[in-house]
C-alpha positions as CSV (number, residue, x, y, z in Angstrom):
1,X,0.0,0.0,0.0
2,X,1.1,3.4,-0.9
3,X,-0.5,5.2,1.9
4,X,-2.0,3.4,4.4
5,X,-4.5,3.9,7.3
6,X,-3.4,1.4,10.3
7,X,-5.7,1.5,13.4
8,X,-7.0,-0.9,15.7
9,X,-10.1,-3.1,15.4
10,X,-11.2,-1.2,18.4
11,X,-11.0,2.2,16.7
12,X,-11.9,1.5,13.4
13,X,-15.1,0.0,14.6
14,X,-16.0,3.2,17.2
15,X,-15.6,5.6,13.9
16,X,-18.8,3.4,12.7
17,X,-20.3,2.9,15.9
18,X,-20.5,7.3,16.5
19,X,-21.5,7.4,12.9
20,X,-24.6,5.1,12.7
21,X,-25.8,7.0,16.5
22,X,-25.6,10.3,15.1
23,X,-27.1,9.5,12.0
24,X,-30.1,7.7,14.6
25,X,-30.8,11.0,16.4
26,X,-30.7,13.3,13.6
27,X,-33.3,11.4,12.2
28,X,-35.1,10.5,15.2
29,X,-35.2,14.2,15.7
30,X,-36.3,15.3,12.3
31,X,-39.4,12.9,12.7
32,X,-39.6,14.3,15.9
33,X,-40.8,17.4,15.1
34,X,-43.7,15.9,12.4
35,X,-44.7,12.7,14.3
36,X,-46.2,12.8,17.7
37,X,-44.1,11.0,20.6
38,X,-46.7,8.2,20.6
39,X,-46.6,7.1,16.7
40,X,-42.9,7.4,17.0
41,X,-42.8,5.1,19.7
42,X,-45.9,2.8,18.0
43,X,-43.7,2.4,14.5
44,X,-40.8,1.7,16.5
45,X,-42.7,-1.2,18.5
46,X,-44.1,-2.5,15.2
47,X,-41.5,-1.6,12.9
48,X,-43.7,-0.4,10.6
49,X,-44.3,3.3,8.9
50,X,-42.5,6.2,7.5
51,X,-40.1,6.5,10.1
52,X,-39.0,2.9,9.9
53,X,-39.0,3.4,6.5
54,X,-36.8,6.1,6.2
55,X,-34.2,4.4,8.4
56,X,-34.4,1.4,5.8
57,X,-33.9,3.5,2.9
58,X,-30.6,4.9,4.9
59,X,-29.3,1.8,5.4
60,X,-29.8,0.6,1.6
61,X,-28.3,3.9,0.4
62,X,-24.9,2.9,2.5
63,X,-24.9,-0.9,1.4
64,X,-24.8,0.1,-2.0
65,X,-21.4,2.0,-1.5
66,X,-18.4,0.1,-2.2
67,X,-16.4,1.7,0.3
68,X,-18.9,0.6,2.9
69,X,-19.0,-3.0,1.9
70,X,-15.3,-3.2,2.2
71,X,-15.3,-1.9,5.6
72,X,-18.1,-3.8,7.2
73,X,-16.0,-6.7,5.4
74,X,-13.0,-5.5,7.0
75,X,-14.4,-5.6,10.3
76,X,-16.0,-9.2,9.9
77,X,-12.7,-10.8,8.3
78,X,-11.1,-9.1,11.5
79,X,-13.2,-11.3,13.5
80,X,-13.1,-14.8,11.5
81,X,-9.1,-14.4,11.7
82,X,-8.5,-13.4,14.9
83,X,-11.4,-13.8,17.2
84,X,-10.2,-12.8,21.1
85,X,-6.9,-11.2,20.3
86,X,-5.7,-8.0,19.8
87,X,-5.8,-7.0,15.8
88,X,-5.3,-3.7,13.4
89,X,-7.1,-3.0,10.4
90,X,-5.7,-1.4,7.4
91,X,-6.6,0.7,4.1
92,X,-4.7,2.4,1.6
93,X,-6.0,6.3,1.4
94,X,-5.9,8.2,-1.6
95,X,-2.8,9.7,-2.4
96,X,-3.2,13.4,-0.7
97,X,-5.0,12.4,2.1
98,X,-3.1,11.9,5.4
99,X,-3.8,9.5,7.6
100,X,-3.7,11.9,10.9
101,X,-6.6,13.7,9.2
102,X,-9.2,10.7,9.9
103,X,-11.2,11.7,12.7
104,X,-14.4,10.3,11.2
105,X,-16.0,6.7,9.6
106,X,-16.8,9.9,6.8
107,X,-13.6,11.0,6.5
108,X,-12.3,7.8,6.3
109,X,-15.3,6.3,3.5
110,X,-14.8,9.9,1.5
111,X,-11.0,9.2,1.2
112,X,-10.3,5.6,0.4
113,X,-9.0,4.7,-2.7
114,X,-10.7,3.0,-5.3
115,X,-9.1,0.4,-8.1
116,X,-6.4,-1.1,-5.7
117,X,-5.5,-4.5,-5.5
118,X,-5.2,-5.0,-1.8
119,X,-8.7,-3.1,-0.2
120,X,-7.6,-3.8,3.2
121,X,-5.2,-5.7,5.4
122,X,-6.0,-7.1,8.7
123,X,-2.8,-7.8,11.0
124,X,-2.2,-9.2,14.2
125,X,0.8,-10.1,16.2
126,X,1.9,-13.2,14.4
127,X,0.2,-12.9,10.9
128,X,-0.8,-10.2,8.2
129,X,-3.7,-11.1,5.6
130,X,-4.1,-9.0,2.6
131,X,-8.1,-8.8,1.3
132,X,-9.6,-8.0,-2.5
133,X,-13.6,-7.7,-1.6
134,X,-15.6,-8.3,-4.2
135,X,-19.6,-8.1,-4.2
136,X,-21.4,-11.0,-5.9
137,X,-23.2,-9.5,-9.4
138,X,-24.1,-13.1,-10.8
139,X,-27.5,-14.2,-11.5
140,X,-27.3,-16.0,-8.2
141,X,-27.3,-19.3,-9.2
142,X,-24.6,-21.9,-8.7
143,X,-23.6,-22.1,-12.7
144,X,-24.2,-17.9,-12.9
145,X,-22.3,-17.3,-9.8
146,X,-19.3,-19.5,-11.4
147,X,-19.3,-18.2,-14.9
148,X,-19.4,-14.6,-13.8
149,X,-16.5,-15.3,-11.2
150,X,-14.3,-16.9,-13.7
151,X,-15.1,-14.0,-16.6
152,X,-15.3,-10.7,-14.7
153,X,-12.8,-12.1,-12.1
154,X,-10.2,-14.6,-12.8
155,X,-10.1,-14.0,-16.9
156,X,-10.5,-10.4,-17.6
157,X,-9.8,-8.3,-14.4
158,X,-6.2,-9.7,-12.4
159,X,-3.4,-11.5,-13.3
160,X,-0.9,-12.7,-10.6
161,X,-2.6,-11.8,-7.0
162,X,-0.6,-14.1,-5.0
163,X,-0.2,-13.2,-0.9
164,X,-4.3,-11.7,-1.5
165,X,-7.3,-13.1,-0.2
166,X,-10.3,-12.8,-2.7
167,X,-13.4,-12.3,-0.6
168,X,-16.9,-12.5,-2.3
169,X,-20.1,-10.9,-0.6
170,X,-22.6,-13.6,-1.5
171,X,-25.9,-12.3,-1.7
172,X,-28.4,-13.8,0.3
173,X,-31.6,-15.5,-1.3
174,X,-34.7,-12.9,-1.2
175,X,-36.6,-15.4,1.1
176,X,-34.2,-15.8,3.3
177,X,-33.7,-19.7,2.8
178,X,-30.0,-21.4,3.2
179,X,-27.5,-21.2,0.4
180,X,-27.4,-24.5,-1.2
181,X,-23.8,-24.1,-0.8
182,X,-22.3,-27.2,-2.1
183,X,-23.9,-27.0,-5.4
184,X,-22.0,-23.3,-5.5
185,X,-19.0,-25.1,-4.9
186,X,-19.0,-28.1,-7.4
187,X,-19.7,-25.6,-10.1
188,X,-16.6,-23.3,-9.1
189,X,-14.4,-26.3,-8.8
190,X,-16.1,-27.2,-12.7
191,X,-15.2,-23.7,-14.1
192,X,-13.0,-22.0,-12.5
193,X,-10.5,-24.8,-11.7
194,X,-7.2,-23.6,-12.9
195,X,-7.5,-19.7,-13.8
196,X,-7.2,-19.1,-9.8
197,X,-4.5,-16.6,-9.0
198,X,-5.3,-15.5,-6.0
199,X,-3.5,-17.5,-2.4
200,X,-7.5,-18.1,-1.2
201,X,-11.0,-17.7,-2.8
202,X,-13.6,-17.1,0.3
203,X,-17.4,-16.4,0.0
204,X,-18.7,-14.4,3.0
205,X,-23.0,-14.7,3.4
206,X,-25.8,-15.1,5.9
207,X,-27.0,-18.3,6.0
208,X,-30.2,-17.9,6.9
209,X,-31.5,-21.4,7.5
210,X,-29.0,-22.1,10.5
211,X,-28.3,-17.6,11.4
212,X,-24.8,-17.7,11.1
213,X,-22.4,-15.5,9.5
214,X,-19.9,-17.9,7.4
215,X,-16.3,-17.9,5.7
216,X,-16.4,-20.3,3.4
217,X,-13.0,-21.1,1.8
218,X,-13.2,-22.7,-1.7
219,X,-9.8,-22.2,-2.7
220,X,-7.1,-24.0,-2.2
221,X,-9.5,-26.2,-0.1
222,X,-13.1,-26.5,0.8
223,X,-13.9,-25.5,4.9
224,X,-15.9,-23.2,6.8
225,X,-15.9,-21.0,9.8
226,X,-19.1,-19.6,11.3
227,X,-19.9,-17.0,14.1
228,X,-23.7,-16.7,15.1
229,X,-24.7,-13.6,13.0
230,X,-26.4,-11.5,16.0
231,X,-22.9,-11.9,18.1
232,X,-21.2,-11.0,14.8
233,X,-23.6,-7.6,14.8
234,X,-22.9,-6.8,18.3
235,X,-19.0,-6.8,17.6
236,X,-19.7,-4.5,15.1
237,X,-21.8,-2.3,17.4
238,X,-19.2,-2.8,19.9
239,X,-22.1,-4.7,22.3
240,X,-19.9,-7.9,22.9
């Protein structure tokens, strides 16, 4: 990295954590002064109505940045790697920005850079892992997911990426029903078998048949590793 941002897990996560509560209040405020305490309080209880919808529609409007998919992937990987132990995170800024100058999750999202090769690093004591994130644009099935891997990944986009971690944000079925995993991974073992440059090929997801947050390595072999997805949300809140 040319210029990187090192901090601690700790840190990295509080700039997200002050963030997300001051973007709570400045919304709970501004329906404050339209909605009467009582309907704010009933649409919180139900989770229904404009102000529930409006905290949706904030939430999609953030997952859609790529800068905030590779740092709630930064902060999961962190997790999966080196669960209980004391671990730094790292991204590479853009060239005139200095890392002193990131006070904020904003300042950080508004200056990372874009088209690298490495989008973070996590590091602890005894080992440093280097991350490409990638979101998952296939069709979703197990032959789509493979094809589009191979074509817009391995063929067309990198050559050597050896010492990198390729990470893939799987997207979740729209029901909400498991991943039929293992068919994923007999087609990526039928097509992409071969063209793989990278030292590891991982899908991160939601499995939402058993609630757990998985790894799941494809590359060079085929394991797992789960956390139970609402402990993984509290680390990111800082709540466990």
């Amino acid at each position: 990295m040319n210029n990187p941002y090192y901090t601690s897990f700790e840190n990295i996560r509080d700039l997200y954590v002050q963030y997300m509560k001051s973007k709570s209040r400045e919304n709970y405020d501004g329906w404050a002064k339209k909605l009467p305490r009582a309907e704010i309080k009933r649409q919180l209880d139900t989770q229904k109505g404009v102000l529930i919808d409006s905290i949706r529609g904030f939430i999609k409007s953030m997952t859609k940045q790529t800068e905030f998919v590779e740092f709630i992937a930064a902060l999961q990987l962190a997790d999966f790697y080196f669960p209980n132990t004391n671990k730094d995170i790292c991204f590479e800024l853009k060239r005139n920005t200095k890392p002193e100058d990131i006070k904020s999750y904003q300042d950080l999202i508004e200056n990372i850079e874009s088209g690298t090769y490495v989008d973070c690093e996590v590091r602890s004591s005894r080992q440093i892992i280097s991350f490409q994130i990638k979101r998952d644009y296939s069709d979703h099935t197990p032959t789509g997911f493979a094809t589009w891997l191979n074509k817009k990944v391995f063929i067309k986009k990198y050559g050597d990426m050896s010492g990198t971690t390729l990470v893939i944000f799987l997207r979740a079925p729209t029901d909400n029903s498991m991943i039929e995993i293992d068919k994923f991974y007999s087609e990526f073992t039928k097509i992409c078998t071969g063209k793989i440059f990278f030292d590891k090929v991982c899908l991160l997801y939601h499995d939402g048949g058993s609630k757990q947050m998985v790894l799941h390595e494809f590359h060079p072999k085929n394991h797992r590793l789960l956390i139970d997805r609402d402990l993984a949300m509290a680390r990111i809140r800082g709540d466990a």
